[in-house]
KEMI-492877 format. One record per residue (C-alpha): residue in three letters; z, y, x. Coordinates in steps of 0.1 Angstrom, whole numbers, plus 5000, padded with zeros to 4 digits. Layout:
BEGIN
alaZYX ...
END
This chain:
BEGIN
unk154408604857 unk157508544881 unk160608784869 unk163608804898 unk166108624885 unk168808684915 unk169809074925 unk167409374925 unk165209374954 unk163509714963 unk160209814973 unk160109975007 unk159110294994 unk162010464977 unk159710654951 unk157910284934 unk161310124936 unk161209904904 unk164009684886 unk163109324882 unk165809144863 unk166409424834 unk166209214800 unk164509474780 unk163109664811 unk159209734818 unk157309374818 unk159509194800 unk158909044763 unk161509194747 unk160409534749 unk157909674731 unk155510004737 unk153210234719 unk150110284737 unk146410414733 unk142810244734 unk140210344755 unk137310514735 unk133610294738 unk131610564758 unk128410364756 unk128210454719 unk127910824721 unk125011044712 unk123911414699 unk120411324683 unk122011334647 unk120911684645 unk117911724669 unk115111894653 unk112411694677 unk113911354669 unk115111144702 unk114510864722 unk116410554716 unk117010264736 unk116009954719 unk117509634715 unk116209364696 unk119009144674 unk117708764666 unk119808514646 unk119108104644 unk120407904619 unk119207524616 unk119507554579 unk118807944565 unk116508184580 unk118108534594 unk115708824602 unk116409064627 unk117409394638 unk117209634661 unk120209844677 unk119210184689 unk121710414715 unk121110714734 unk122610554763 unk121410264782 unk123709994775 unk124409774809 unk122709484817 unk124809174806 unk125909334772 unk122109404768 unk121009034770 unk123908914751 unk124208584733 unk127108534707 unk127908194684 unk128808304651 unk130908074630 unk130308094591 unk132207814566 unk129607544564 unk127507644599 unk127007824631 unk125008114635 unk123208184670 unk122708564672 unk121008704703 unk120609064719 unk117909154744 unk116509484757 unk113109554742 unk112109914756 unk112210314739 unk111610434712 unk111110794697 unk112310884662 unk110911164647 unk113311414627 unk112911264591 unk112810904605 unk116310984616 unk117111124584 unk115410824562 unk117510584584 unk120710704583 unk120110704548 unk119510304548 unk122910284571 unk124910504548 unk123910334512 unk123809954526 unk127109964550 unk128910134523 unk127709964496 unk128409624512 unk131509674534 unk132910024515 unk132510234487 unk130110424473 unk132110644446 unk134910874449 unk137410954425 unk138610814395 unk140110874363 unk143810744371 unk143910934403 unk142511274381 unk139711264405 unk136111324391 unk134310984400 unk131211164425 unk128510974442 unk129610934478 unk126311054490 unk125811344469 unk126511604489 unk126111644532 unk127011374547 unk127411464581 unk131011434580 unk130411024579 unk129211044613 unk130411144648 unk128811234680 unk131411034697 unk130410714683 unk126910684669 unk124110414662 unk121710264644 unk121309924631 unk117509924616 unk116209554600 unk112309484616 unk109409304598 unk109308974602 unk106308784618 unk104508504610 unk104408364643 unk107508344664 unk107508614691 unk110308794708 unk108509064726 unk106709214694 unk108809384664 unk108509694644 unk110809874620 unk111009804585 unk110210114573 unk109709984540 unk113009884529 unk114310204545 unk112610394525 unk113310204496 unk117410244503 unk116410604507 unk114710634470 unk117810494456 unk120110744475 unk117411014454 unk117410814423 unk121710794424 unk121411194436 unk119411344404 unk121511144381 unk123611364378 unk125511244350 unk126510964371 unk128711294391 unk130411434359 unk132611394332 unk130311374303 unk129711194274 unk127610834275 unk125311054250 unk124611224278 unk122910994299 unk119310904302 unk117410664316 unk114710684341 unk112410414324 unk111610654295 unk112710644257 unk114110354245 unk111710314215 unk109110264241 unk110709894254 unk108809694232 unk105509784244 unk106209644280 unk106309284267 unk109509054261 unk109008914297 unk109909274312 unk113509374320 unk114209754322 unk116309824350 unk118010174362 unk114810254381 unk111910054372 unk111009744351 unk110409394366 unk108909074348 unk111808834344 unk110108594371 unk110508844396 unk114008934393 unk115608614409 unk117108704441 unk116109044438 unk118609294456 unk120409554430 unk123309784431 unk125209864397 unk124710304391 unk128410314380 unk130310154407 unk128210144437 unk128709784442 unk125809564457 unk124609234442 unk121909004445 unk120308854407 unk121008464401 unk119908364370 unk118108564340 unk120608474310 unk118008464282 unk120508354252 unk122808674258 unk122509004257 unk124909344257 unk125909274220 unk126808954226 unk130808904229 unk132808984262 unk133708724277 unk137708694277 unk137408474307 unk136508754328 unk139608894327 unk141908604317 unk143508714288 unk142008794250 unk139309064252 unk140409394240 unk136309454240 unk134009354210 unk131109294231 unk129909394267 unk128209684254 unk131709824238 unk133309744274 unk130909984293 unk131110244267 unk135110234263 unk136010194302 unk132510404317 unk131610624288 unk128410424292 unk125610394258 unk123610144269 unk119610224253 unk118709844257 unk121709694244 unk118909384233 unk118409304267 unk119508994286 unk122108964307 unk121908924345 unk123908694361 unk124908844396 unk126308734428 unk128708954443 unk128109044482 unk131708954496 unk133709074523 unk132909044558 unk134608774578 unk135608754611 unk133008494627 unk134108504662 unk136008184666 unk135007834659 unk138807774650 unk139508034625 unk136307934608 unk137507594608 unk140907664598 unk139607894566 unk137207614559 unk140107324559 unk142907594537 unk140107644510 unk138607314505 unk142207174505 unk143507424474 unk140007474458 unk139807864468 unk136407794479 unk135207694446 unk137307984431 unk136008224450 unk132408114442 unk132908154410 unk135108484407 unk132208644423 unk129808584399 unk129008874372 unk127608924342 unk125209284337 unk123109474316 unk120109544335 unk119709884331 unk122609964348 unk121509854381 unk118909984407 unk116809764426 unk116509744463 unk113209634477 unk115109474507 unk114909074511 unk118008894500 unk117708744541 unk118609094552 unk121609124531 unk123208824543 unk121908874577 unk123809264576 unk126909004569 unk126608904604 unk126509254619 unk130709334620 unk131509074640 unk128109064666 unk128909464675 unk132909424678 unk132009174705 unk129209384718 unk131609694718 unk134509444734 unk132009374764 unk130909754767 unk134909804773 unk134909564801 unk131709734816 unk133510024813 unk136509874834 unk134209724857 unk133010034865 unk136110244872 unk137209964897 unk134109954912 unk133609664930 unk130409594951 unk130509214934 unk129109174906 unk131609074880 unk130308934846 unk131609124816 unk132608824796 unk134608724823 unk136709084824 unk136509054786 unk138208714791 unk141108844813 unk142009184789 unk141808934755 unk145808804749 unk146008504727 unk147008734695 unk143108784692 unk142708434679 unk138908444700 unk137808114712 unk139008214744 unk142208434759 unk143008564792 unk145908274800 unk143908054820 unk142908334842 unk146708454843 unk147908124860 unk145308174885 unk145208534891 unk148908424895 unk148808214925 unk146308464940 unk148208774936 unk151008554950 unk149208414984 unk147908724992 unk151008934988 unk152608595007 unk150208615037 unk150609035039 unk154608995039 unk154208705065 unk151708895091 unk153309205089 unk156409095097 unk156408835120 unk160208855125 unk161808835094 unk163508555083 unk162008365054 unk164708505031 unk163208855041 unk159908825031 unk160908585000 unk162508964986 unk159209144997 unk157008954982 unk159008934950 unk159309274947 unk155909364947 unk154909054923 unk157609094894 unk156709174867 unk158309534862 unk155909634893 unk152809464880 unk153409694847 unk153909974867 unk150809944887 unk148909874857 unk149710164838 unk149210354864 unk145810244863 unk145910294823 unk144809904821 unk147009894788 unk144110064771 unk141209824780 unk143909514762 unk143009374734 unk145709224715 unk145109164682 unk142509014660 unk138809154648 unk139809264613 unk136509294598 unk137609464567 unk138409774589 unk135209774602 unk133410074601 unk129410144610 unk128410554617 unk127810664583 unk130610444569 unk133610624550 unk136510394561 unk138510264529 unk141310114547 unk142710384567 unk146010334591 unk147310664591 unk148910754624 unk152610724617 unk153710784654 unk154011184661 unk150811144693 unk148111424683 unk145811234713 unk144410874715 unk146810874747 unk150510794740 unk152610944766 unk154510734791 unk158010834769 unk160910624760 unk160410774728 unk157810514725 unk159710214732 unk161409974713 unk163109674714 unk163009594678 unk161809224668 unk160709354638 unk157609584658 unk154209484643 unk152309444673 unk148309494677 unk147209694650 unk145710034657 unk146510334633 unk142910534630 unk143910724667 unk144410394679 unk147710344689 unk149110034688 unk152409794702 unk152109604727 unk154409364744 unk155509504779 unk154809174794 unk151109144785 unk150309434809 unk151909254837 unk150008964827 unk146709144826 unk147109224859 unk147108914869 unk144208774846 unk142109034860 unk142908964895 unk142608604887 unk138708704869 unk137708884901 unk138708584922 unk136708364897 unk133708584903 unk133908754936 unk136008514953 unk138808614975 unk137108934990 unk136909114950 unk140408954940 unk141609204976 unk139309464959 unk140909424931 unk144409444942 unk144009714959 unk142109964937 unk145709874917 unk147309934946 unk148809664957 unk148909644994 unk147209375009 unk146209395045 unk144809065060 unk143209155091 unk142208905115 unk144909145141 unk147609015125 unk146608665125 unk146308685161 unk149708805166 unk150908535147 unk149208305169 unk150108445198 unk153508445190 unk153408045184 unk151507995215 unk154208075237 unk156407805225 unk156407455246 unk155607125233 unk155306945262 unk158506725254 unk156806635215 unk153506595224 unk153306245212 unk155106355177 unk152406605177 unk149806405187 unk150506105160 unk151106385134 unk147306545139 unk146506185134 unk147706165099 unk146306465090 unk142806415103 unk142906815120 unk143806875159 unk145607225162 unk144807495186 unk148007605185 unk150307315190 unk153307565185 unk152507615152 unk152807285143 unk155607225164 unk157507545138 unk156107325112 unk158507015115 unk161207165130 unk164507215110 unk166907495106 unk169507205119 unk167607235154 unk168507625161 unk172507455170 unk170607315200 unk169207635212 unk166307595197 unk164707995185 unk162907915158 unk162207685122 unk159807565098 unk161007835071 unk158608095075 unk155807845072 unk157407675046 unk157008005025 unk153908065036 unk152707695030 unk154307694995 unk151508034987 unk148707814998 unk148907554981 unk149607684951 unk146607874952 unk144507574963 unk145807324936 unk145407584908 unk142307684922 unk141207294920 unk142907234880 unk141107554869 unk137407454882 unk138007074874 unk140107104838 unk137907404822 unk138307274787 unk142007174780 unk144707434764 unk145907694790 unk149207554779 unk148207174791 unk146907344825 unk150007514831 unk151907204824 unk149207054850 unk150007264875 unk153707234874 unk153606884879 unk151706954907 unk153107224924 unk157007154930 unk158906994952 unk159506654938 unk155606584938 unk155706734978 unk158306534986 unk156906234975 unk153706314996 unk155706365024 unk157205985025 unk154005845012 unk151905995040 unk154905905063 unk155106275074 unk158806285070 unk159006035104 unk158306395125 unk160706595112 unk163006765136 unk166606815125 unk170106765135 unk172106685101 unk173106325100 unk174006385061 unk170506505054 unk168906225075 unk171105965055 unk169506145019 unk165806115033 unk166805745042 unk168005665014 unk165005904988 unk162305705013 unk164205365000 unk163805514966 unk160105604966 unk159405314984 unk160805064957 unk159205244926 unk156705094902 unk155505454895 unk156105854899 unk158105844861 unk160405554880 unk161405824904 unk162306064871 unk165706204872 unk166306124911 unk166806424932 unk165106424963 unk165306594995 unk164406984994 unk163706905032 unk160906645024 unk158806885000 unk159507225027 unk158007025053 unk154206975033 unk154507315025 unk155007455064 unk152207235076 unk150007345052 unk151307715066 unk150407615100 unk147007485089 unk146507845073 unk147208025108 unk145807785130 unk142507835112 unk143508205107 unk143508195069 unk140307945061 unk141907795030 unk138507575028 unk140107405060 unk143207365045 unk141907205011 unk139506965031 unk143206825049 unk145106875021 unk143206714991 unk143206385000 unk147006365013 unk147806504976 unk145606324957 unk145206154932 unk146106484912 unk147506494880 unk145306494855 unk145506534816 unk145206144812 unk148306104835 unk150306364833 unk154306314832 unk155906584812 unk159506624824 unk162406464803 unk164006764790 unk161006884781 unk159606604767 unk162906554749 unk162606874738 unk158806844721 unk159406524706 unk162806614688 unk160406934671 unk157806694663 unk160206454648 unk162406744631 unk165506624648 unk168106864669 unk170206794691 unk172807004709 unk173707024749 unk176807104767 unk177207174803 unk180107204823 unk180607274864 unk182706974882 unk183307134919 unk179607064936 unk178106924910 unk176907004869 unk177706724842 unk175806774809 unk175406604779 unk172706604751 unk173806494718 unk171106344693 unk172006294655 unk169005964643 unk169305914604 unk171505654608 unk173205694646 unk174505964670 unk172805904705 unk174606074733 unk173306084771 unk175106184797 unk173906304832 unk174806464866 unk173406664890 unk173406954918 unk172107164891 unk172207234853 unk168407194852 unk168606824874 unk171806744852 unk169906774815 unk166906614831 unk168906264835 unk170906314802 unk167706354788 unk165706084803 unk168405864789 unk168305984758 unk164405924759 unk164805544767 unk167005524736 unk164405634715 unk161905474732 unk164205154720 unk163805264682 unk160205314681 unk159705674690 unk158305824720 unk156106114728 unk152905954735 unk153305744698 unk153806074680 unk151206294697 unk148305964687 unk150006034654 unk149506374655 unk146206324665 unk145206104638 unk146306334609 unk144306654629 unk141206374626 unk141606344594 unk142506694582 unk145906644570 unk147906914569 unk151506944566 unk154607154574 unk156306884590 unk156106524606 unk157506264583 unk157905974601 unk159705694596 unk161105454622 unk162705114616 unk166105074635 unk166604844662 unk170004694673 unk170204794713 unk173404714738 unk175504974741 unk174605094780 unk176805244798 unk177205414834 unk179305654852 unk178506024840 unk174805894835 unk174305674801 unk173205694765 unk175805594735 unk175105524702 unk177905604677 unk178005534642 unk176905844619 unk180406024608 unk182305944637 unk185306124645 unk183706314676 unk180706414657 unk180806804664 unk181007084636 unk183506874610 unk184407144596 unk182707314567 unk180107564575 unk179607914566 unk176208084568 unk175208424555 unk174008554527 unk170108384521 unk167608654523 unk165108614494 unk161908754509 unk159408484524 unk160708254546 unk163408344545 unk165708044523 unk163507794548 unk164807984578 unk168307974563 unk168007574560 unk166507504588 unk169107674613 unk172207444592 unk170107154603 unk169907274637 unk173707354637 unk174607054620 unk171906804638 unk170506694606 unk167406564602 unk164606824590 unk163606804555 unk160506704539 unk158406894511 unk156206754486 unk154107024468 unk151906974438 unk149307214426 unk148307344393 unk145107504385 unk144007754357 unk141207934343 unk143808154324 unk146208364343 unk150008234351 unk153008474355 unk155508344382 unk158708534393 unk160508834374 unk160409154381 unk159309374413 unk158808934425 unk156408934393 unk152708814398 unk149908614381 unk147308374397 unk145108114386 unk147007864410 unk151007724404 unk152407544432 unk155607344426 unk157607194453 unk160506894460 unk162206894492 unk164206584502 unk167006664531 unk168606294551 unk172206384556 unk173606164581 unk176805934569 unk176206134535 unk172506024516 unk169506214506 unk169706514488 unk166906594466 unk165906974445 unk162707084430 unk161607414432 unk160407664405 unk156407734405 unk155408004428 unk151908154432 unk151808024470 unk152707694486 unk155207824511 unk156708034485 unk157107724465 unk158907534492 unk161007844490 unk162107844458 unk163207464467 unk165207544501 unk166907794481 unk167807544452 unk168607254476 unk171207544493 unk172707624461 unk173207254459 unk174807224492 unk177207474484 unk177907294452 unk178906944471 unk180907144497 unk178407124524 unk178407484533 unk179807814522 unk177208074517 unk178508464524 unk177508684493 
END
């Protein structure tokens, strides 16, 4: 996570010397590499073809619902699946409800030679009926349409990832131990596979003449009764067809039956609505004979009404689910969608499967239950090469190796920042033990070159962790089960022949266009350089989670990382303090111990703890600074350690934020003069004893910590908390326990999400893009010190705030937290606008921007020496960028007229504009766009978009209708550009 910002620091070793500040170099973000995934080894077998049959391992698959009944499964592998992916639980998250599916291991079982065959049967006709396709061919592509199953089909299936997925009878009485195989609606999948084989007509091109149906003669139909209905294979009583499970003989396409439609039939006229436009058919019997070459025999027959199986979702995340459920109810899809999937049929076109409707849409559940079974047999498989005598939960590795691009419910952040402040206290405590006589500036370099990020991505691909990342989400469409023909191949476009992709140059990029995530069928992908780095450090953070500090050194090491903490060394260390009198500071160091509540061993120790680098012009050999770097390792850890365990369910953004309020000098310092430590520091600097003098005034005074925002404090005040909490580490030779028992109650109370304090460039920063205002910053250097000024254009008034500081960062901080108070003044601060926020999230409102509206309040102009905040009338003569602007050409694909907009607002600090987007709806179909832009939809969206020009007015254009709302608000950008140009507001480049 840390990246070198100064010069390149080496590793000791000449041969794993690393660069660390390259911009596009390994473990950054800009660059991008090809890499491999690691193949699921528990999913292998070689019974496909085993004349005796073969013994499976058994795992029974329940799913709960509090409204709709699921029945189960069972999942059968040659290998032994390992124990915590075996008694798996997984929430699955449909539109209107949760699903709770369950695995657990339920013994052997032997499958005799033509079971085998009879089920592979069931998984080749269902999964690729349901989730592919079950013809080939076609006559546009001059492909005879063949029966995907017609011939051998052994090429649907691979040795090196084979299973089977088998439904079970369900009970009457509720018991998880008992189950048994539903042999029955096998065997009923496999008489359709027979009945779909001998019709051969179904295979070649031949006349509808030609075709014959498996009922009998047609002239026979009236003797079965009006209340029987002749399907492909059989005839059912109308009362018996509702919900019945059918597949249509001429496109392989499953369905479940609705509704009987006694008033129609095959002659009756085709409906034009099905296609949107006036039918070019006479009747649905004339539509099956002109597009399928199809002569219906019972063209008397009702039509079925049919449901339509649809595709699979991805029903891993609460979020996504939530999401899709909000974007459809909000533009009607949802009804659209149920109702595009209803068909009409002839019923002797379709097959009946003697399969409960239940098991269909509990097979719906299936893609996304294995991906997360197969994502946890990965992190077995991890946990396994590392080998660590603790046991590490899967989910928990699964956790660490899952980047945010997955959209899960969970990503490896969180166990980044930790994994983080671990890698970085034990690398701290090495450097410090090892070396007892380098200077803290010393073991600052060697413990940044082993941690940056360029070293972390060396080590772990090395250790081929890349493979084991996943980065990209479950895309259930691409799903494919053994005996599955895949109909959205990826093609490998990259040159590899192997899964593995060489470490090459050839395979890195630093083009922003690079899709990242998605595997072509060999399963390479891009990934961002940076999130192998930072899967080092999740996974080291996940072993310290579930080993504790003993499997995070495990860890560390099998990635070879050295970290040597041997009680030896801290002996030396303490040995080396030892010799060191205190007899002249015993009372300092007595009344010291007696604010922190812990008597030292080694009163050297904490005699290096308070003593100054000012103290060495009296002779004195040594200084705090060691410690100080030591100190500043442990506590990170230990306040991380403490936000992760206490703060488990806020954003991993929120408990980063957390942390950095908590972990910095500022905070340390303020400890320091609360606790009244500072009164034992040794130094000899009458300037730096005047600037604690005057900071313990300071903190002394203050209402609260966000008082004390903008005033730089003593780096001496914060360094001395962090070398006492060194000492405390040594003198207890590295019990960190010890040190958080002393240490928690001089820190607390500890941020928490309720309290915390963002800082005010920061804060500045996040409100402004909440708001959709800019504002620009300008920094100069004025000998020893940075003046900067932020510049904020209101709708009605330019704010300006000025600040000054030892550094840029300290110097934007105080412009800001000017700038802040002035908009506090007018109504608008960050805590109003996030309960906004909040309130629209409540109530499901969704919108591209913020429009909010604030009244303006007269305020005095204020007014101090390099530190203020001015308010200038809009169109004053020192407003920046007077004259015209020029931007280039607007690209026309998406996005791309919004993009162009919203960077003249940036440049100009104009306000951002607002959309307002009606929708249209249609049962016929409407054309939008012209030519290769042409398309047609049964929804129009329409957009206006309003832009506040400062000193100027508001500037209004309405878009043309677009098939998509963010294409509509495209169409209006563009216009309201064209209009800019027109006014001479800009000057676009052709």
């Amino acid at each position: 996570m840390d990246i070198l910002d100064g010069h390149h620091i080496g590793l000791d070793e000449s041969d794993t010397k690393v660069k660390c500040n390259e911009s596009a170099g390994a473990g950054t973000t800009k660059r991008k590499e090809l890499h491999g995934t690691v193949h699921v080894n528990a999913l292998s077998g070689t019974w496909r073809d085993n004349p005796h049959g073969a013994v499976f391992h058994a795992y029974k698959i329940d799913f709960s619902c509090d409204c709709e009944l699921y029945p189960g499964f069972v999942l059968l592998t040659e290998l032994k699946l390992d124990e915590d992916v075996a008694n798996t639980k997984v929430d699955l998250y449909l539109l209107d409800k949760m699903v709770k599916s369950s695995v657990m291991p339920c013994g052997e079982v032997h499958l005799g030679s033509d079971q085998i065959r009879r089920a592979m049967h069931f998984h080749e006709l269902l999964f690729n009926g349901l989730y592919g396709k079950l013809f080939l061919g076609s006559k546009a592509s001059g492909v005879n349409r063949e029966f995907l199953l017609q011939r051998d089909t052994g090429l649907l299936w691979s040795t090196s990832y084979i299973y089977l997925i088998l439904p079970i009878e369900s009970l009457d009485y509720v018991d998880h131990d008992s189950w048994r195989i539903d042999w029955k609606g096998i065997d009923s999948c496999v008489s359709v596979v027979e009945f779909m084989r001998n019709s051969a007509w179904l295979s070649a091109e031949q006349s509808g003449a030609q075709y014959r149906s498996s009922i009998g003669d047609p002239s026979s139909a009236g003797n079965a009764g009006e209340n029987t209905i002749h399907l492909a294979n059989r005839s059912l009583s109308i009362e018996n067809l509702e919900e019945t499970v059918v597949m249509s003989i001429h496109t392989g396409r499953i369905y479940y039956v609705r509704e009987v439609l006694v008033n129609t039939s095959a002659e009756s006229p085709f409906d034009s609505n099905v296609d949107g436009a006036p039918s070019k058919y006479t009747s649905f019997a004339d539509y099956f004979n002109k597009k399928y070459g199809i002569v219906l025999f019972y063209p008397g027959q009702p039509l079925l009404l049919l449901k339509q199986t649809h595709n699979p979702f991805n029903l891993l995340s609460d979020s996504e689910a939530s999401a899709l459920r909000r974007k459809l109810l909000s533009s009607g899809d949802l009804v659209d969608s149920k109702r595009q999937n209803h068909v009409h049929m002839p019923p002797e076109l379709l097959v009946c499967i003697d399969i409960q409707l239940s098991t269909l849409r509990a097979l719906y559940l299936i893609p996304s239950l294995i991906h997360r079974l197969e994502s946890l047999m990965l992190a077995c498989q991890l946990r396994k090469e590392i080998a660590c005598n603790f046991h590490m939960p899967s989910s928990l590795i699964l956790e660490a190796l899952t980047t945010l691009r997955c959209c899960e419910d969970f990503s490896s952040e969180r166990l980044e920042l930790l994994g983080d402040s671990v890698l970085k206290y034990v690398v701290s405590c090495h450097v410090f033990l090892k070396s007892p006589h380098e200077h803290e500036g010393k073991l600052s370099g060697q413990r940044q070159s082993t941690i940056c990020n360029a070293n972390l991505h060396k080590l772990g691909t090395k250790r081929k962790l890349h493979e084991y990342i996943r980065d990209s989400a479950f895309e259930p469409r691409r799903w494919v089960a053994p005996g599955q023909l895949s109909v959205h191949p990826v093609p490998c476009s990259h040159g590899v022949d192997t899964s593995e992709v060489p470490l090459d140059k050839r395979f890195h990029t630093i083009d922003e266009n690079t899709v990242l995530g998605k595997s072509c069928d060999k399963g390479h992908r891009w990934l961002v350089s940076k999130s192998i780095a930072d899967c080092v450090e999740a996974v080291i953070g996940a072993y310290y989670v579930g080993g504790g500090l003993m499997a995070a050194l495990h860890m560390m090491k099998w990635l070879g990382i050295e970290a040597e903490l041997g009680p030896g060394y801290v002996d030396k260390a303490i040995n080396l303090a030892s010799d060191r009198s205190c007899i002249q500071k015993v009372d300092q160091i007595t009344a010291l111990e007696s604010k922190l509540g812990y008597d030292f061993s080694t009163k050297g120790l904490l005699l290096e703890a308070i003593t100054h680098l000012t103290e060495q012009e009296s002779g004195v050999g040594y200084c705090y600074e060691r410690l100080e770097f030591l100190g500043d390792a442990v506590l990170d850890v230990l306040i991380t350690w403490h936000l992760y365990q206490n703060h488990t369910d806020i954003d991993p953004g929120e408990l980063t934020d957390l942390r950095s309020a908590s972990v910095n000098n500022e905070n340390f310092a303020q400890v320091s003069v609360r606790r009244n430590l500072y009164q034992h520091l040794q130094l000899s600097s009458e300037s730096i004893s005047k600037q604690i003098t005057e900071y313990v005034t300071l903190v002394m005074d203050a209402e609260d910590s966000k008082s004390l925002q903008g005033r730089q404090c003593p780096k001496v005040l914060g360094d001395l908390l962090e070398s006492i909490a060194g000492a405390i580490l040594i003198d207890t030779k590295l019990n960190v326990e010890e040190v958080w028992r002393i240490f928690f109650p001089l820190l607390s109370p500890i941020v928490t999400p309720d309290n915390l304090e963002l800082p005010p460039f920061r804060e500045l920063n996040e409100l402004c893009d909440r708001l959709g205002y800019f504002f620009k910053e300008h920094c100069i250097n004025d000998k020893d010190v940075v003046l900067a000024e932020l510049r904020l254009q209101l709708e009605d008034i330019l704010l300006i705030g000025e600040g000054i500081g030892k550094t840029k960062k300290a110097a934007k901080g105080q412009a800001a937290l000017y700038l802040l108070k002035g908009l506090d003044n007018k109504g608008m601060s960050y805590d109003k606008c996030v309960l906004k926020r909040k309130k629209q999230e409540l109530n499901d409102v969704s919108s591209g921007l913020i429009d909010m509206k604030f009244s303006v309040m007269k305020s005095k102009h204020t007014s101090q020496k390099k530190q203020k905040v001015s308010l200038l009338p809009c169109g004053d003569n020192e407003a920046p960028d007077a004259a015209i602007p020029v931007i280039a050409a607007v690209k026309t694909d998406k996005g791309g007229p919004r993009n162009s907009l919203y960077e003249l607002c940036k440049r100009l600090q104009w306000p951002m504009p607002s959309f307002e987007t009606n929708e249209e709806k249609s049962r016929s179909p409407i054309e939008f766009g012209e030519g290769s832009d042409k398309r047609t939809g049964f929804n129009g969206f329409t957009s206006k978009i309003s832009l506040l020009i400062p000193d100027y007015g508001v500037m209004e254009a309405m878009g043309e209708q677009r098939a998509d709302k963010k294409s509509s608000q495209d169409s209006a950008a563009l216009h309201l550009l064209y209009e800019l140009e027109q006014q001479g507001k800009l000057v676009i480049n052709c």
